[in-house]
C-alpha positions as CSV (number, residue, x, y, z in Angstrom):
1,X,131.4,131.1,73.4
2,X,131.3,129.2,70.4
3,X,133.6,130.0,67.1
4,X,132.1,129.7,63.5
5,X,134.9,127.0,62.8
6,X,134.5,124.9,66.0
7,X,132.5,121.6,65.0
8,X,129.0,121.9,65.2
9,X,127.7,119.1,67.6
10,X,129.7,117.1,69.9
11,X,129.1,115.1,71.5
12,X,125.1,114.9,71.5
13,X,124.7,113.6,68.0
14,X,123.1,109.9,69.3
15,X,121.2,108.1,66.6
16,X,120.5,105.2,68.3
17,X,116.7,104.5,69.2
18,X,115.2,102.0,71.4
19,X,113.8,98.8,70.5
20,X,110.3,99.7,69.2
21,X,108.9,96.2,70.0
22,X,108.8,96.2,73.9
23,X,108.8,92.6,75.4
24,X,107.4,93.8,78.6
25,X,105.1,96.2,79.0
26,X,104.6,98.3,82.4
27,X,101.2,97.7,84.4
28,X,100.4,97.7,88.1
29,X,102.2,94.7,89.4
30,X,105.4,94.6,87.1
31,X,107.4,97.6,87.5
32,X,110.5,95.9,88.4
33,X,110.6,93.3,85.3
34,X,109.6,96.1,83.4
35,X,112.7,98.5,84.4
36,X,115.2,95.1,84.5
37,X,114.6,94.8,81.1
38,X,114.8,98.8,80.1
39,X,118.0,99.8,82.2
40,X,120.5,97.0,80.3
41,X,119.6,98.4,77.2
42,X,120.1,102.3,78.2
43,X,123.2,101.6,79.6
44,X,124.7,99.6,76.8
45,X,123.4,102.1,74.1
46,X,125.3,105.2,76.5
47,X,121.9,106.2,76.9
48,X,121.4,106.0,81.0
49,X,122.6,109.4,81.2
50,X,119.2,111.0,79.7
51,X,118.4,109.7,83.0
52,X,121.4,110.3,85.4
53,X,122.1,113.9,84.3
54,X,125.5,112.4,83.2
55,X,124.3,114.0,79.2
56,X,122.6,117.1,80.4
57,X,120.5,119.1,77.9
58,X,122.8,121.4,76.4
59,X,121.9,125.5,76.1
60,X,119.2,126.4,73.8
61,X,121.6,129.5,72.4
62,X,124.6,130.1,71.9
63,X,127.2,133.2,71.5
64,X,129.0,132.7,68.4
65,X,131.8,134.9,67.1
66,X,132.3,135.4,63.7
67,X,136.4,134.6,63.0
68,X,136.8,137.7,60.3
69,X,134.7,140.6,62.6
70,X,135.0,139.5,65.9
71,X,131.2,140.3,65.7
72,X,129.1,138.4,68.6
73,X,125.9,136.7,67.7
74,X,122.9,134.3,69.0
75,X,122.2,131.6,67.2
76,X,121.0,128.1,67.7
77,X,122.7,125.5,69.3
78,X,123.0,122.4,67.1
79,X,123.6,120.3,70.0
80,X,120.5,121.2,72.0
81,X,118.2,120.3,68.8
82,X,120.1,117.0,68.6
83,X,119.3,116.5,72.4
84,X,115.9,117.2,72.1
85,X,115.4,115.0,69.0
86,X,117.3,112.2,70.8
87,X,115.5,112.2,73.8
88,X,112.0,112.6,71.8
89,X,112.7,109.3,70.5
90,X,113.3,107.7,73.8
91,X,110.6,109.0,75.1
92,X,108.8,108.2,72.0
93,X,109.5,104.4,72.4
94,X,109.1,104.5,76.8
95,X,105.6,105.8,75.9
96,X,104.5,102.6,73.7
97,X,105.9,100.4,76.7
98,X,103.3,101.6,78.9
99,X,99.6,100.4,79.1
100,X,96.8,102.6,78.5
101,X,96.1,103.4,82.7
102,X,100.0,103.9,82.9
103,X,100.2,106.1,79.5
104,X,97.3,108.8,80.7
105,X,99.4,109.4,84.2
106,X,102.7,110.6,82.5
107,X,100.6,112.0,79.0
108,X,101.6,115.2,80.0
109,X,105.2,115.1,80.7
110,X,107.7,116.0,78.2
111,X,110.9,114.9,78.3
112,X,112.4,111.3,78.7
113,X,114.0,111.4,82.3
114,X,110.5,113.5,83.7
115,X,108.7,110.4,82.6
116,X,111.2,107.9,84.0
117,X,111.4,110.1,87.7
118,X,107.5,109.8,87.7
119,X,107.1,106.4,86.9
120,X,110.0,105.4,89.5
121,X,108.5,107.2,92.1
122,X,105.0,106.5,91.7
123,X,105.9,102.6,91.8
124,X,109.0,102.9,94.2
125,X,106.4,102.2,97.2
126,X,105.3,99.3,95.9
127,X,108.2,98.2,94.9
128,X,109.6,98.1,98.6
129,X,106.2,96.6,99.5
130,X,106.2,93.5,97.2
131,X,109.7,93.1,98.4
132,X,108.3,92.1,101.7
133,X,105.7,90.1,100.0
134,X,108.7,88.3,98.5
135,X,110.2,87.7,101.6
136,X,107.2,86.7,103.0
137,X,106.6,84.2,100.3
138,X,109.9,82.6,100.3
139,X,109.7,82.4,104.4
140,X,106.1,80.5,104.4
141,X,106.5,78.8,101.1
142,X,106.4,74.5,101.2
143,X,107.1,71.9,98.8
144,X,103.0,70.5,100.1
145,X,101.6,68.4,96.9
146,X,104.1,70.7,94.7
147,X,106.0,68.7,92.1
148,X,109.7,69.2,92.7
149,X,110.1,71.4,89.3
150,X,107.5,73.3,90.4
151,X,108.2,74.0,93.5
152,X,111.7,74.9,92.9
153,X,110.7,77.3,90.0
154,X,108.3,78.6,92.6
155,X,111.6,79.6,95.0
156,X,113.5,80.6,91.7
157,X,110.9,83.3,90.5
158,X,110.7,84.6,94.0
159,X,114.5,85.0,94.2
160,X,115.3,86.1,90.4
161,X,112.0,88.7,91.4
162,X,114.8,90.0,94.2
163,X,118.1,90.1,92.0
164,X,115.3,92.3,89.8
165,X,114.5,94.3,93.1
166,X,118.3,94.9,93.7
167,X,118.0,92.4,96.9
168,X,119.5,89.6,95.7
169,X,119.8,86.6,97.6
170,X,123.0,84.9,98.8
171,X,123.3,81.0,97.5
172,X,122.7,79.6,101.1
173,X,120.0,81.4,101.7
174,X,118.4,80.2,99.3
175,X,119.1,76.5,99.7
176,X,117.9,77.5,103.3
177,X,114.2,78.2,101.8
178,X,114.4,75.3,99.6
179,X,114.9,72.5,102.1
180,X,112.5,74.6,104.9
181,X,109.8,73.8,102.8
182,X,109.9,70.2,102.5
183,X,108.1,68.0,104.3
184,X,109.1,65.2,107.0
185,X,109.0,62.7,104.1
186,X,112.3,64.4,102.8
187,X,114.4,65.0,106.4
188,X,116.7,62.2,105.4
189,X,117.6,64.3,102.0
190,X,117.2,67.6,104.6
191,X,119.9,65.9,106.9
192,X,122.1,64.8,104.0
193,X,122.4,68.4,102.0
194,X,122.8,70.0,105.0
195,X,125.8,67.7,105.9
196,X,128.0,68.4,103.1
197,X,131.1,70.3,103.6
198,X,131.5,70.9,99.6
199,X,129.8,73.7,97.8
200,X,126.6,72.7,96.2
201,X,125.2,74.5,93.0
202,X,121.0,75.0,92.8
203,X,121.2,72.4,90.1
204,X,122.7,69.9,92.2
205,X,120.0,70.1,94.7
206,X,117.4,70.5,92.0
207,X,119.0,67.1,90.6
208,X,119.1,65.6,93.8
209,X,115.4,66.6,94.7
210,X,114.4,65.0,91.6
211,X,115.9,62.0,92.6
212,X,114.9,61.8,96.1
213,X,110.8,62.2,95.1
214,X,111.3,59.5,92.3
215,X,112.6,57.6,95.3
216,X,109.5,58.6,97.1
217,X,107.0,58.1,94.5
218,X,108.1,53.9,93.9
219,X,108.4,53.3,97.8
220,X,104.7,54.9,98.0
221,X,103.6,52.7,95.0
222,X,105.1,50.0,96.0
223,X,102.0,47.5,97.1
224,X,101.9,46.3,100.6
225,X,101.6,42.1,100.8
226,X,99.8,40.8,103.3
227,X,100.4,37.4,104.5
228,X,97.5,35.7,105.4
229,X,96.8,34.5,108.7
230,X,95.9,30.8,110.2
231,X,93.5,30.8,112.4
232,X,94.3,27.7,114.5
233,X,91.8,26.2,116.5
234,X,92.6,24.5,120.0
């Protein structure tokens, strides 16, 4: 029961809006780039608990007592029109982050964290599915006529595309898939890496890749002399 001197609208009073350019916007095959880039924002706006429950939707009415008659009455609640009007904008801004096919599956839901639950679930499935098609990826993936760069931004997506997943790779794993991939040409750089006691950063092996298919590259340029041959008559 709420006093006519007690403040009006604590603590829902949230101005803040998201961005109203989206950077990425949700299709079939990007759900997890697409929430990567959402949930940072929500979280460091103290908006993630439209989602969470953690800022529920407060009571429509309220009992309020007048402080001269003691006289009980409905009114109401400032808070829960805040609310509403805060999570209309989020929900508002979610909507123009979705394409057209997305858009018409969620038209009819109205609230922010109905939205969110539907899009989550629908794409949870194939979210756990192109998981394994990450895995998959990074376990049959070689270097082949790959440039080094591209080749190693190849393993890179693939692994950032986990950390987005919330499977992140540990560091040796993925030097593991890096130096599965290459060819025999590169066992000597294979042998080397995987002799090192020290810890070795991506960027080291990035560097020393570079090196070693420079290396490669002039020793397979390199023209082959032939002497010639006398043929000596007896």
């Amino acid at each position: 029961m709420f006093s006519l001197n007690s403040p009006a609208t604590p603590p829902y009073s949230f101005v803040i809006s998201m961005p109203s350019v989206a950077i990425v916007k949700l299709n079939h095959d990007n759900f997890l780039l697409w929430k990567a880039q959402r949930i940072p924002y929500l979280r460091g706006q103290d908006l993630f608990g439209y989602i969470d429950g953690s800022i529920p939707k407060p009571p429509k009415i309220i009992s309020v007592t007048h402080p001269e008659t003691s006289v009980v009455s409905e009114r109401l609640n400032p808070a829960y029109s805040q609310w509403v009007h805060q999570d209309n904008l989020i929900l508002s801004t979610l909507m123009t982050s979705l394409l057209e096919p997305i858009l018409a599956s969620v038209v009819t839901y109205t609230s922010f964290k109905a939205v969110w639950n539907a899009l989550d679930d629908t794409f949870s499935s194939r979210s756990c599915a192109r998981i394994l098609q990450i895995c998959t990826q990074l376990a049959t993936a070689t270097k082949g006529s790959k440039t080094t760069t591209n080749y190693f931004h190849y393993i890179k997506r693939l692994t950032d595309e986990l950390v987005v997943a919330g499977q992140p790779l540990n560091h040796n794993d993925i030097i593991t898939y890096i130096l599965t991939g290459l060819s025999h040409e590169y066992d000597s750089f294979v042998v080397s890496i995987s002799a090192r006691t020290d810890d070795i950063t991506l960027e080291e092996i990035y560097s020393l890749l570079l090196t070693s298919e420079a290396h490669l590259s002039r020793h397979q340029l390199t023209p082959i002399i032939y002497q010639p041959s006398a043929n000596i008559a007896y």
